[in-house]
PDB file of N, CA, C and O in Angstrom:
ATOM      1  N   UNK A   1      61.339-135.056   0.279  1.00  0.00           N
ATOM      2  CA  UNK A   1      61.453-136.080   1.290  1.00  0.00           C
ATOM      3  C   UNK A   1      62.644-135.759   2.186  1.00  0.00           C
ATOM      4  O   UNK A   1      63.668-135.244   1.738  1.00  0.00           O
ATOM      5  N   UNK A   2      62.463-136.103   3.547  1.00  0.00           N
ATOM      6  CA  UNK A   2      63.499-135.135   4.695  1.00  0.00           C
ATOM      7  C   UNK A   2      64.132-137.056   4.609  1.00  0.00           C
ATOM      8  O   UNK A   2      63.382-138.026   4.714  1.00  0.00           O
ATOM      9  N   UNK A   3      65.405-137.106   4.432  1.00  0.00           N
ATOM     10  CA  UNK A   3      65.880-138.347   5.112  1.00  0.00           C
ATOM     11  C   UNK A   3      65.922-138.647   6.537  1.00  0.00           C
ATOM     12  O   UNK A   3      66.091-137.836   7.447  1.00  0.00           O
ATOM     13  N   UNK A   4      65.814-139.445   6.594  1.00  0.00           N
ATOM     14  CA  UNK A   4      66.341-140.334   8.067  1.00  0.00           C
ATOM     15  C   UNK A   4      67.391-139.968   8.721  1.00  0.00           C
ATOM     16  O   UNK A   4      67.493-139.105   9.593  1.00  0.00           O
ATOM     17  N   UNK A   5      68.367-140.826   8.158  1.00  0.00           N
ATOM     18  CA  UNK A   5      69.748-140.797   8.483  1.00  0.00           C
ATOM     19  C   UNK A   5      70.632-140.123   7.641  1.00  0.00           C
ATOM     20  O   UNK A   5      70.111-139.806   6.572  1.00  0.00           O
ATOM     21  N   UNK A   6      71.694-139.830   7.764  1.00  0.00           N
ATOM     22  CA  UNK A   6      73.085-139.275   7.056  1.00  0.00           C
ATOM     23  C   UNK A   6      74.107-140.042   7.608  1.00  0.00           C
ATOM     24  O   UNK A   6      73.819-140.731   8.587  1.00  0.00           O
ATOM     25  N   UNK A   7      75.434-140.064   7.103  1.00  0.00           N
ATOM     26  CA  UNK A   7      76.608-139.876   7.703  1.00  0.00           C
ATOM     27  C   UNK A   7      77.397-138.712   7.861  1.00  0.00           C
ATOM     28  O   UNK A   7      77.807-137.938   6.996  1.00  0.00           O
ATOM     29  N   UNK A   8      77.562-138.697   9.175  1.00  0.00           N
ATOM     30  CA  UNK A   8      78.730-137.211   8.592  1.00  0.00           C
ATOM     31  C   UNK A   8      80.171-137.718   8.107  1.00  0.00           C
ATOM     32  O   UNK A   8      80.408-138.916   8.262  1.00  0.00           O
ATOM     33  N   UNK A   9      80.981-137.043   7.632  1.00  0.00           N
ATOM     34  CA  UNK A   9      82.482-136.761   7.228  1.00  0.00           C
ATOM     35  C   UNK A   9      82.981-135.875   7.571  1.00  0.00           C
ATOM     36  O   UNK A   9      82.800-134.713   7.206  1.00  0.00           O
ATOM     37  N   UNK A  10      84.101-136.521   8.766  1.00  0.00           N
ATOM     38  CA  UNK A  10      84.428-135.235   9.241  1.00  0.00           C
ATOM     39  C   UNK A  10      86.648-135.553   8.809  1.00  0.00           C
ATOM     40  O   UNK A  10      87.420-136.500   8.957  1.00  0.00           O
ATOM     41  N   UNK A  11      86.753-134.258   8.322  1.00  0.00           N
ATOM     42  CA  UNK A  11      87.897-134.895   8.033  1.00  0.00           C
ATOM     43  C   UNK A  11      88.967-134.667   9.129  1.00  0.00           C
ATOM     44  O   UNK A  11      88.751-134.013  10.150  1.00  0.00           O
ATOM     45  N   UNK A  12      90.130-135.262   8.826  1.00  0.00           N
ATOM     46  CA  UNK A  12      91.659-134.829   9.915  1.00  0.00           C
ATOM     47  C   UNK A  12      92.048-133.705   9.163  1.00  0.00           C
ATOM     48  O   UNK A  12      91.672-133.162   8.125  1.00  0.00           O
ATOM     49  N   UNK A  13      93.086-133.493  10.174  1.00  0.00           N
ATOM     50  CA  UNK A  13      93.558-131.864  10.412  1.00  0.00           C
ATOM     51  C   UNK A  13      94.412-131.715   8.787  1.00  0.00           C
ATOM     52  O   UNK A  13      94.447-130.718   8.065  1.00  0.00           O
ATOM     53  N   UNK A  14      95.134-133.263   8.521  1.00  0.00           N
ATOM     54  CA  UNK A  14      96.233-133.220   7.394  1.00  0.00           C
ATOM     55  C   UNK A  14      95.106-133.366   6.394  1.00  0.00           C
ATOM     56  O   UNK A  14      95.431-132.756   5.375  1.00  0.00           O
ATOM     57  N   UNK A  15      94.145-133.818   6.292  1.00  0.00           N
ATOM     58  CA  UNK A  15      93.292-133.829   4.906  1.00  0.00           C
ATOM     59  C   UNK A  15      93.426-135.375   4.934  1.00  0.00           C
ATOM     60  O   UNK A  15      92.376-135.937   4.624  1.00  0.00           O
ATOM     61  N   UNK A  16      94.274-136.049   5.176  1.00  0.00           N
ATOM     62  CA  UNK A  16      94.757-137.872   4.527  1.00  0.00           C
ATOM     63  C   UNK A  16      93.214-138.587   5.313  1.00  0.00           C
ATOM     64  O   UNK A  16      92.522-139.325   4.613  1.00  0.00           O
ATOM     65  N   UNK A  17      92.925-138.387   6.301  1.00  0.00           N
ATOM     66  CA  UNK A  17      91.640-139.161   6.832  1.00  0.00           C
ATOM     67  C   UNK A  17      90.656-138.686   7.304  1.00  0.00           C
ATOM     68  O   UNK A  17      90.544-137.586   7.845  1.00  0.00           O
ATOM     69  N   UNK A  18      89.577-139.780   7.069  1.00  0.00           N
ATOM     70  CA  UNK A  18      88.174-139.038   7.809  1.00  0.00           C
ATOM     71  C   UNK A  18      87.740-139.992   8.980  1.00  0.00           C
ATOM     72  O   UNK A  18      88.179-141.126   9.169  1.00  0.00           O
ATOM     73  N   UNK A  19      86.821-139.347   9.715  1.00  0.00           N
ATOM     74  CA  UNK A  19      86.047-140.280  10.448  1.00  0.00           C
ATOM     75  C   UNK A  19      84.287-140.023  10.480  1.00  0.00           C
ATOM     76  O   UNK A  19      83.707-138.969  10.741  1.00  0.00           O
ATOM     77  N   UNK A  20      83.853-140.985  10.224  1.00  0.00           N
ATOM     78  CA  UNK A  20      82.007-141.390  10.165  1.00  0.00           C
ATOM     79  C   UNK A  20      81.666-141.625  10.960  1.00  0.00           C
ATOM     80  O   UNK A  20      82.058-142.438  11.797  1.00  0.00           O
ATOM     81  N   UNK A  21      80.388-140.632  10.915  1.00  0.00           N
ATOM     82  CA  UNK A  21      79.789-140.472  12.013  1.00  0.00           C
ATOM     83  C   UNK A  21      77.941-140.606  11.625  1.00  0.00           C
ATOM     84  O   UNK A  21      77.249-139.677  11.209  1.00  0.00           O
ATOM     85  N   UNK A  22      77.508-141.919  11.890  1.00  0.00           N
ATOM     86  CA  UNK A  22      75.940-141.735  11.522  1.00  0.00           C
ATOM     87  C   UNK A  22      74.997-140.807  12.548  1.00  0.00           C
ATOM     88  O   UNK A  22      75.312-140.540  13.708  1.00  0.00           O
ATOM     89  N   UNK A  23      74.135-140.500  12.073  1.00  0.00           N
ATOM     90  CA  UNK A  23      73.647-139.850  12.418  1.00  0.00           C
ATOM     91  C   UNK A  23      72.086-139.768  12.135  1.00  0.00           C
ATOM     92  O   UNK A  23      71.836-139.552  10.949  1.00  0.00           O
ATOM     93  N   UNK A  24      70.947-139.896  12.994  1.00  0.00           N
ATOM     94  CA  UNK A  24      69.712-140.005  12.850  1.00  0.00           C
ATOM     95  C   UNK A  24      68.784-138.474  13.014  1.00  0.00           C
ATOM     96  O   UNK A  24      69.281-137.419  13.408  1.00  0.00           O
ATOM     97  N   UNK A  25      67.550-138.638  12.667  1.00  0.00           N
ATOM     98  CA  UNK A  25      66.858-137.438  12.507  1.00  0.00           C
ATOM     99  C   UNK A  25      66.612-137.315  13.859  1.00  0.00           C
ATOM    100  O   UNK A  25      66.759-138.265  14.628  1.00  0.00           O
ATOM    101  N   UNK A  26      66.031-135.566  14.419  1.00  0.00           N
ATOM    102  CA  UNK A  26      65.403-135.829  15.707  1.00  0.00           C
ATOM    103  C   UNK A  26      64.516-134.840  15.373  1.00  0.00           C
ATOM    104  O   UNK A  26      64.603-134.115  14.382  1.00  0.00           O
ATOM    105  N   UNK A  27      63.305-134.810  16.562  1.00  0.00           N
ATOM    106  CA  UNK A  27      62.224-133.886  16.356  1.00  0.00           C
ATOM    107  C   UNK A  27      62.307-132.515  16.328  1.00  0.00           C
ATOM    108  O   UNK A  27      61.419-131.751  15.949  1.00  0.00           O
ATOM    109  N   UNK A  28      64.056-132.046  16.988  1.00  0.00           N
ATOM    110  CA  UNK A  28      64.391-130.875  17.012  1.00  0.00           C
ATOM    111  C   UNK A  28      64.685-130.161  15.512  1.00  0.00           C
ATOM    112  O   UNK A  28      65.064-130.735  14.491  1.00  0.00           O
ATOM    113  N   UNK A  29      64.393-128.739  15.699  1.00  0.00           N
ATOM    114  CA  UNK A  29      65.043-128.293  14.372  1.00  0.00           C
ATOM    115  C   UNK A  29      65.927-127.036  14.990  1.00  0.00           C
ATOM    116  O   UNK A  29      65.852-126.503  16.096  1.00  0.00           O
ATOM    117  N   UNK A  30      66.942-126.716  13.669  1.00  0.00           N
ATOM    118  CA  UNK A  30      68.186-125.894  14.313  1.00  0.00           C
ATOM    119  C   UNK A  30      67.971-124.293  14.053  1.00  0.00           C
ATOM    120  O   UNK A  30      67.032-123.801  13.429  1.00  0.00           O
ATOM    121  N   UNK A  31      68.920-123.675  14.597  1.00  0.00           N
ATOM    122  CA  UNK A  31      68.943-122.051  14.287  1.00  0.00           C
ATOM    123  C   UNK A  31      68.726-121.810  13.051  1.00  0.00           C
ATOM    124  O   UNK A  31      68.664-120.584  12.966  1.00  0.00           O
ATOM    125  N   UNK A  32      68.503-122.483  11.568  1.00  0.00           N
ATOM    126  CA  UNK A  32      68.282-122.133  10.730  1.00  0.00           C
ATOM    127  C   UNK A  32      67.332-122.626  10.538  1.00  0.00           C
ATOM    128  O   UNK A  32      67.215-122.762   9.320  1.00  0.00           O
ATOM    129  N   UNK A  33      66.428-123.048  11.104  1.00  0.00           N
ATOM    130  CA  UNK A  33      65.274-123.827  10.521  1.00  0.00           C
ATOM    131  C   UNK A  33      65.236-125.171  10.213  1.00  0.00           C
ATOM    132  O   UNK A  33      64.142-125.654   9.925  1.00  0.00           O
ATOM    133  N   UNK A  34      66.418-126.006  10.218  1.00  0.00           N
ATOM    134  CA  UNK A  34      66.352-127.022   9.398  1.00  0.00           C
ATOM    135  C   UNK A  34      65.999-128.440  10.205  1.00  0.00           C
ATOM    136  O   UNK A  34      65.702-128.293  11.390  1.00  0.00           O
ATOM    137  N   UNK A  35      66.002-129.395   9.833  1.00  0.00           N
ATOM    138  CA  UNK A  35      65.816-130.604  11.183  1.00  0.00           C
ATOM    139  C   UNK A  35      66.964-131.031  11.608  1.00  0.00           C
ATOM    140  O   UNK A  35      67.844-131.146  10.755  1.00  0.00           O
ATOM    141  N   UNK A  36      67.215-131.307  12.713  1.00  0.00           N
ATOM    142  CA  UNK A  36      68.906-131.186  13.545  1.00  0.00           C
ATOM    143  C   UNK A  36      68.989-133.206  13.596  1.00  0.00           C
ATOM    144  O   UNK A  36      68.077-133.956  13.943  1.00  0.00           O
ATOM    145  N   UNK A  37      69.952-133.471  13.270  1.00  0.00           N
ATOM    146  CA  UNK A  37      70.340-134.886  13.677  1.00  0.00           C
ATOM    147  C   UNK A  37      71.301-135.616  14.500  1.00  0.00           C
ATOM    148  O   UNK A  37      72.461-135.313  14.223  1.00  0.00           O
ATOM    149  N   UNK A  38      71.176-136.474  15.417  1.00  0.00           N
ATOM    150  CA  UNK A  38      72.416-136.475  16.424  1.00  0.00           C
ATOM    151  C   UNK A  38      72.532-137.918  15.944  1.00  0.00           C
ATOM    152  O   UNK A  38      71.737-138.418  15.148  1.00  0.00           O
ATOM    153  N   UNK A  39      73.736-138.652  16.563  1.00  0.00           N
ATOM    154  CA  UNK A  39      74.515-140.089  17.500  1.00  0.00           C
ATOM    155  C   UNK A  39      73.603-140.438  17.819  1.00  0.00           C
ATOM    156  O   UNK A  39      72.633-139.681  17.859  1.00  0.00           O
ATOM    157  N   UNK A  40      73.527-141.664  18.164  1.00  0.00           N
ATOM    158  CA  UNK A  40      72.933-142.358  19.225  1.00  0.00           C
ATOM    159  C   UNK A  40      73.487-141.713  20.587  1.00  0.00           C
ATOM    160  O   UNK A  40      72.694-141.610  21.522  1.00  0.00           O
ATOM    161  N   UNK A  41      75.367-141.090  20.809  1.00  0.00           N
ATOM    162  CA  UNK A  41      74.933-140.633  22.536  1.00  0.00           C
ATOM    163  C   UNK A  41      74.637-138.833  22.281  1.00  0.00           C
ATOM    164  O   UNK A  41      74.821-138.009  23.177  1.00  0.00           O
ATOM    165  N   UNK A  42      74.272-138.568  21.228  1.00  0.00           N
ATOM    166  CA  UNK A  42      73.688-136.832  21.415  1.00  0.00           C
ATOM    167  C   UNK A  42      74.791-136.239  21.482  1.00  0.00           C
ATOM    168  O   UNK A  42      74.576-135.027  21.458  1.00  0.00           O
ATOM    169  N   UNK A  43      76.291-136.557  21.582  1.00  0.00           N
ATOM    170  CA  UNK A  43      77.603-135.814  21.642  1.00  0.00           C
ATOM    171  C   UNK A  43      77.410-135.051  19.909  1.00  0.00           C
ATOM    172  O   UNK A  43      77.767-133.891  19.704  1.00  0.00           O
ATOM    173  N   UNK A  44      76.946-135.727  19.065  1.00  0.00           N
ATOM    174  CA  UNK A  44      77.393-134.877  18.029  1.00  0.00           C
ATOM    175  C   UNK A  44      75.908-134.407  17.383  1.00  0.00           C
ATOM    176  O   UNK A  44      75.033-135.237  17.134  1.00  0.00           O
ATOM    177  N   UNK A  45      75.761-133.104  17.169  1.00  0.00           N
ATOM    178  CA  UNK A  45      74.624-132.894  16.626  1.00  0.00           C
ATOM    179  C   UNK A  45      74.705-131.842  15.865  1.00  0.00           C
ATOM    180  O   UNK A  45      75.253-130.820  16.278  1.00  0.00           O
ATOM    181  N   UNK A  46      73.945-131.969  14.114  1.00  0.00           N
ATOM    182  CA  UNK A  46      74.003-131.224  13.409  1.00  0.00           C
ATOM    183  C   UNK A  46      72.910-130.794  12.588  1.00  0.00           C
ATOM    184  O   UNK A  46      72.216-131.736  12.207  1.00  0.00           O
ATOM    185  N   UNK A  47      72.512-129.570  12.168  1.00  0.00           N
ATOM    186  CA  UNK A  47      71.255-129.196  11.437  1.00  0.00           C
ATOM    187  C   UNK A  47      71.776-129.474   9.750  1.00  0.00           C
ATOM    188  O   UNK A  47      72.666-128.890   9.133  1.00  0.00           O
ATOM    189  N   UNK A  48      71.247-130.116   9.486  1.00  0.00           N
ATOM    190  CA  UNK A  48      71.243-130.579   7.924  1.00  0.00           C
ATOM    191  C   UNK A  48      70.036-130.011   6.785  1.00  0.00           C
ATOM    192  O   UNK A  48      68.848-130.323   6.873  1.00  0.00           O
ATOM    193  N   UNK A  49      70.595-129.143   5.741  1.00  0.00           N
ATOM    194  CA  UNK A  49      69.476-128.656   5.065  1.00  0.00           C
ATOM    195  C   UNK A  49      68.737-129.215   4.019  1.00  0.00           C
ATOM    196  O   UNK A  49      69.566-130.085   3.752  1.00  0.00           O
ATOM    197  N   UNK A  50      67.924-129.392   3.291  1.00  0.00           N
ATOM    198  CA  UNK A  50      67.471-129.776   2.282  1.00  0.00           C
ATOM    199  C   UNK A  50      68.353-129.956   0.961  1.00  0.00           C
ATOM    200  O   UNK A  50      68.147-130.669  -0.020  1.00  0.00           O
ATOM    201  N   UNK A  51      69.635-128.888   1.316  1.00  0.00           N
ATOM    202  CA  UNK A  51      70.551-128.753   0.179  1.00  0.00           C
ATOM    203  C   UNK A  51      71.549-129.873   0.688  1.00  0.00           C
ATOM    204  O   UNK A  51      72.399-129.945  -0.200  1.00  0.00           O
ATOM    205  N   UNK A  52      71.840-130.725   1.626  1.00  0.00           N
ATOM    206  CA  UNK A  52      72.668-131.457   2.503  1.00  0.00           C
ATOM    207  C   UNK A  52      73.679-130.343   3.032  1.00  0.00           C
ATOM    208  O   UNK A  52      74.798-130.755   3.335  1.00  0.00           O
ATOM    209  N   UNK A  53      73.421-128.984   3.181  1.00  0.00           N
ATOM    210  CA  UNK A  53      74.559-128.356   4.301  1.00  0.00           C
ATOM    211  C   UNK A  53      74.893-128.395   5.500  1.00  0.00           C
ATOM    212  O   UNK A  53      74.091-127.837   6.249  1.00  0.00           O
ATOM    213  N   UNK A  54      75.843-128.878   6.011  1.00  0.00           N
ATOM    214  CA  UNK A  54      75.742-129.300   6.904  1.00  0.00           C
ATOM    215  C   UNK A  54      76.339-127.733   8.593  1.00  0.00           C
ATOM    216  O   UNK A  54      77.171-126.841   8.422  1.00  0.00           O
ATOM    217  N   UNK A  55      75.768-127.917   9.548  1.00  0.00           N
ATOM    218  CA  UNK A  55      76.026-127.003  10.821  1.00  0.00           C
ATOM    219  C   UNK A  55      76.463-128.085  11.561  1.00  0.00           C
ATOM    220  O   UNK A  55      75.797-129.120  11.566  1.00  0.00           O
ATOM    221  N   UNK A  56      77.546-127.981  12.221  1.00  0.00           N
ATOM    222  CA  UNK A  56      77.883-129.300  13.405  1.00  0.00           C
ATOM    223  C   UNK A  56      76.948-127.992  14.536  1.00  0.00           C
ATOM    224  O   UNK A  56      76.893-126.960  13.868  1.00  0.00           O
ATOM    225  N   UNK A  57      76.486-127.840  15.475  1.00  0.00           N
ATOM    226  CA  UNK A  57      75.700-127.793  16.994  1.00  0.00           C
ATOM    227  C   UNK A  57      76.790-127.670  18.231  1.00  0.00           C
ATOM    228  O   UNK A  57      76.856-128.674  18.941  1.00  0.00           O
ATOM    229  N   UNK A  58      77.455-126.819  18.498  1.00  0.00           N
ATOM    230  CA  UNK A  58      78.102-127.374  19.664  1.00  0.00           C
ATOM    231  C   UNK A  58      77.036-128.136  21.048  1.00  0.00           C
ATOM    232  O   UNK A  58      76.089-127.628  21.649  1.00  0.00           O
ATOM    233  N   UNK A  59      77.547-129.250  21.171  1.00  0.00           N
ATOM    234  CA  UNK A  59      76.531-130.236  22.703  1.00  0.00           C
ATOM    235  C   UNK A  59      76.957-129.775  24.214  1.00  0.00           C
ATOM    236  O   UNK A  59      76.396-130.026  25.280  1.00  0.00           O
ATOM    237  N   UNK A  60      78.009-129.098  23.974  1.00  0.00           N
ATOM    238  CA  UNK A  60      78.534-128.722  25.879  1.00  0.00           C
ATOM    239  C   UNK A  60      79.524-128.011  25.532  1.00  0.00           C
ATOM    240  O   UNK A  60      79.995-128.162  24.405  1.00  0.00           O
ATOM    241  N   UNK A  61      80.199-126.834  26.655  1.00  0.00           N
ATOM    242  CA  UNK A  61      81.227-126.134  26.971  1.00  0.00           C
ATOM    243  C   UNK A  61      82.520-126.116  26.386  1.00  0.00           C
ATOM    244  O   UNK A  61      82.658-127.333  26.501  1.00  0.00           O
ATOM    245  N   UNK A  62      83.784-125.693  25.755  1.00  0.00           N
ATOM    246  CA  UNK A  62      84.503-125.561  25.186  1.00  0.00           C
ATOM    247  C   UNK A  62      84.453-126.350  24.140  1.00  0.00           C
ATOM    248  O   UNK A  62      85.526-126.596  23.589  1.00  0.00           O
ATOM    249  N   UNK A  63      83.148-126.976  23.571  1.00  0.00           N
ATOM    250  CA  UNK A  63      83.721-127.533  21.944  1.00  0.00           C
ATOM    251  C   UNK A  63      83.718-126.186  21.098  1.00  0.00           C
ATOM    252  O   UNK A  63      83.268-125.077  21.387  1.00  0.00           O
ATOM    253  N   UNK A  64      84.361-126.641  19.973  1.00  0.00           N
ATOM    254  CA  UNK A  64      84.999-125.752  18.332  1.00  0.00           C
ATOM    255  C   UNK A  64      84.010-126.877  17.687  1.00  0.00           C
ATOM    256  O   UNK A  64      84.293-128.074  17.662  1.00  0.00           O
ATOM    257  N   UNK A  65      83.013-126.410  17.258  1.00  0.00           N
ATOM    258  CA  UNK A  65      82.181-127.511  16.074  1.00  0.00           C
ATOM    259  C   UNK A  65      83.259-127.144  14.560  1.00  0.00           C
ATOM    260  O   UNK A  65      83.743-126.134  14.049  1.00  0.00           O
ATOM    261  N   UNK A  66      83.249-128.555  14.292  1.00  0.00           N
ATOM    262  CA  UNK A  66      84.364-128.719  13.196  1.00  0.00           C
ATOM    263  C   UNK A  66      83.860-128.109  12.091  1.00  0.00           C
ATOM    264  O   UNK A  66      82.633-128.153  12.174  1.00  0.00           O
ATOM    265  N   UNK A  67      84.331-127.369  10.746  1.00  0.00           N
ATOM    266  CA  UNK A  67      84.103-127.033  10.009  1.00  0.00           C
ATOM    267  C   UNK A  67      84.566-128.161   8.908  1.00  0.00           C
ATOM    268  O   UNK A  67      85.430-129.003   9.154  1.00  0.00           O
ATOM    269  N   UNK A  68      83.688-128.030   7.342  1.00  0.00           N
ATOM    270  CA  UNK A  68      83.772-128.265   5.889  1.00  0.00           C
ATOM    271  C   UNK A  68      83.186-130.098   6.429  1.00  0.00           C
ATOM    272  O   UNK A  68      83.829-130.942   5.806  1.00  0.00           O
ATOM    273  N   UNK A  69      82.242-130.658   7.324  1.00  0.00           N
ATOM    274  CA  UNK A  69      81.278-131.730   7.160  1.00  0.00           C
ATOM    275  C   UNK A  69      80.432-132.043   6.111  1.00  0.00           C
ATOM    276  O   UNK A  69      79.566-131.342   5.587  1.00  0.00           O
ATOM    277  N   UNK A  70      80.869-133.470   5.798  1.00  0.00           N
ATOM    278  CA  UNK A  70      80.400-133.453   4.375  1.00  0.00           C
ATOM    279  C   UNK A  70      78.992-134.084   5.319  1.00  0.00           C
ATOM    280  O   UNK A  70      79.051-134.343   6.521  1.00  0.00           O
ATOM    281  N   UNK A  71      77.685-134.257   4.396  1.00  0.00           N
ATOM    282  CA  UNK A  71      76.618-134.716   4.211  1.00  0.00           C
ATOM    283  C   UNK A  71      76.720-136.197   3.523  1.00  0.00           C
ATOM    284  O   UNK A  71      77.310-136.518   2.492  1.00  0.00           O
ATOM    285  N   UNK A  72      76.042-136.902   4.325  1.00  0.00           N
ATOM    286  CA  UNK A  72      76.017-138.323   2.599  1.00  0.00           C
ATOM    287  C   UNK A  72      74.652-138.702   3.445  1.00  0.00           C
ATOM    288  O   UNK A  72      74.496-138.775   4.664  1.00  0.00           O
ATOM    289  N   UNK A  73      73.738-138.912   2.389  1.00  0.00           N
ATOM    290  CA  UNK A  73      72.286-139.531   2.749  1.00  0.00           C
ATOM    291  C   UNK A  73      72.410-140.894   2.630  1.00  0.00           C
ATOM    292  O   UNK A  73      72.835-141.498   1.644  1.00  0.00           O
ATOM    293  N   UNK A  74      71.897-141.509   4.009  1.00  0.00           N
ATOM    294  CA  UNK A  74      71.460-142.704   4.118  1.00  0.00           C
ATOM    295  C   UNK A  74      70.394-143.230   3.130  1.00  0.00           C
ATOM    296  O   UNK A  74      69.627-142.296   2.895  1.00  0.00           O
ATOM    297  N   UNK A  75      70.040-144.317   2.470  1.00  0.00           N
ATOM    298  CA  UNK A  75      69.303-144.179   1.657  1.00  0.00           C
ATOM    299  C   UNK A  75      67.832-145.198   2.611  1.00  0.00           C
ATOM    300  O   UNK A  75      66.994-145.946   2.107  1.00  0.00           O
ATOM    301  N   UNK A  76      67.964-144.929   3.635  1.00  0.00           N
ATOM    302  CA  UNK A  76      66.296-145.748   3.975  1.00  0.00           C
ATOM    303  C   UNK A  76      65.286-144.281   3.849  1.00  0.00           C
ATOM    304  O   UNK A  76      65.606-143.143   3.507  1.00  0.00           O
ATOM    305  N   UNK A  77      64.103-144.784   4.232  1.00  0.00           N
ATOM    306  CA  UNK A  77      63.521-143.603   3.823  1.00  0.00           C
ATOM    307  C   UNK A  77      62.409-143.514   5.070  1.00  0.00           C
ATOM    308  O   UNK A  77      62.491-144.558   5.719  1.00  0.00           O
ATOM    309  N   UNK A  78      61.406-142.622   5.616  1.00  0.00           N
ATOM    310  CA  UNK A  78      60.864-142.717   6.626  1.00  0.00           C
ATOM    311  C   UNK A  78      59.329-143.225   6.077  1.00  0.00           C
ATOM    312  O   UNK A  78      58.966-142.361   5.278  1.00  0.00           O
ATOM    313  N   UNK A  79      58.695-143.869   6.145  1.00  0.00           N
ATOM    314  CA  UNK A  79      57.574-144.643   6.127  1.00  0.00           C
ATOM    315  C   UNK A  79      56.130-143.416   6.422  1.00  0.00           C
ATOM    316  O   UNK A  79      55.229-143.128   5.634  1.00  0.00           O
ATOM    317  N   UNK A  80      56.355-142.919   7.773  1.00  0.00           N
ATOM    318  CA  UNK A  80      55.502-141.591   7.986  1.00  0.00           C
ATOM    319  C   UNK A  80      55.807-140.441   7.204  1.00  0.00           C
ATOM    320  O   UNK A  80      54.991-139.541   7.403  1.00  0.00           O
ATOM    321  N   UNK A  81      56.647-140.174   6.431  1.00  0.00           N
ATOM    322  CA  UNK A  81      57.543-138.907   5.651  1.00  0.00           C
ATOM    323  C   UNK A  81      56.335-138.799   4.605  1.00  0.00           C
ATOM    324  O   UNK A  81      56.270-139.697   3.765  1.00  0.00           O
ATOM    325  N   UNK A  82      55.317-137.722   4.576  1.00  0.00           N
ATOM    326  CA  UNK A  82      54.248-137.173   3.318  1.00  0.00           C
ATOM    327  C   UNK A  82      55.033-137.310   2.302  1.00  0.00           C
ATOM    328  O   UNK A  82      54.465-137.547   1.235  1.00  0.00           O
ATOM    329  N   UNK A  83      56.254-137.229   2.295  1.00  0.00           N
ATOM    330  CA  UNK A  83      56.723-136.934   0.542  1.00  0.00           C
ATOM    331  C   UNK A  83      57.541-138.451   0.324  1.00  0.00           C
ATOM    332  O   UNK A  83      57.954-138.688  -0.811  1.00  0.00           O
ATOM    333  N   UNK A  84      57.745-139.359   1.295  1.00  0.00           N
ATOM    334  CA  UNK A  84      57.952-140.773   0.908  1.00  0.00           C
ATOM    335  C   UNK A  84      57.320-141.238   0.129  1.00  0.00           C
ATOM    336  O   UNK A  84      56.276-140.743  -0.297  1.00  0.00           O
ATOM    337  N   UNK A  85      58.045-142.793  -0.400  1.00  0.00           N
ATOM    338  CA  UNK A  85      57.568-143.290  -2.093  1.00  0.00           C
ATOM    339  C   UNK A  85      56.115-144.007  -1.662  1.00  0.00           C
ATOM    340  O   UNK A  85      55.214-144.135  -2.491  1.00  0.00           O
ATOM    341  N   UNK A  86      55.966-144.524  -0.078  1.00  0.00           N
ATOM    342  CA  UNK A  86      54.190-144.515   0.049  1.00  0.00           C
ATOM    343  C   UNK A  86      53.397-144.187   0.352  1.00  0.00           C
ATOM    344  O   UNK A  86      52.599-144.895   0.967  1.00  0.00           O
ATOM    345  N   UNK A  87      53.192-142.930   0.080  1.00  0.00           N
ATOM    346  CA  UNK A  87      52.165-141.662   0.395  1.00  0.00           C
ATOM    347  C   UNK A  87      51.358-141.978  -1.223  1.00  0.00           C
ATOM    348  O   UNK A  87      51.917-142.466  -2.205  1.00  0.00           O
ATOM    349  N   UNK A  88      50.286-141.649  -1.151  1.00  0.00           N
ATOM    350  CA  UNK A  88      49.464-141.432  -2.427  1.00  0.00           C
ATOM    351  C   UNK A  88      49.436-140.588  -3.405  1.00  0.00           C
ATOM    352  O   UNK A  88      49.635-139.393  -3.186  1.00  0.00           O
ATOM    353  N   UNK A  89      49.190-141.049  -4.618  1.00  0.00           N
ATOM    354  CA  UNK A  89      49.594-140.318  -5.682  1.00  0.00           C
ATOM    355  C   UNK A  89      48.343-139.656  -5.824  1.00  0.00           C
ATOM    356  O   UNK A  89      47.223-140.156  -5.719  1.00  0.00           O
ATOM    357  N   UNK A  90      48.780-138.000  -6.177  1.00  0.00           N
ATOM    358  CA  UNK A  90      47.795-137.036  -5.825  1.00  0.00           C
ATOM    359  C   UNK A  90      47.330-136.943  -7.595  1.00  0.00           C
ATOM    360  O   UNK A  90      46.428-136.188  -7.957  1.00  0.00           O
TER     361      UNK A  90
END
């Protein structure tokens, strides 16, 4: 089952804080194959793998996509998703 949503974790420079960042599925998938998820404004976008690894995407001109983004799965689930809990038992 591909989740929905995630949060990212992205931490500060000293390690002491993070900041969250949700993040929804989109129809795109990334340089590795995987399905890419942005913001609501598309500034942050990242390919997330099945393993939760996370790629931040650079979105425009001089960004540094941050490195060591944690993954955390949202727990709703997608309703159309074949491998969701209401698809039929084969």
């Amino acid at each position: 089952m591909i989740p929905v949503r995630y949060e990212l974790v992205f931490p500060d420079d000293t390690g002491s804080g993070q900041d969250v960042v949700l993040v929804e599925r989109t129809s795109a998938k990334g340089p590795g194959g995987h399905p890419v998820y942005a913001d609501p404004t598309g500034i942050i976008r990242a390919e997330i793998s099945d393993h939760d690894e996370v790629r931040v995407l650079a979105t425009g001109g001089h960004q540094a996509p941050h490195a060591h983004v944690v993954a955390r799965r949202v727990t709703d689930v997608d309703p159309h998703d074949p491998a969701g809990p209401s698809a039929p038992a084969a």
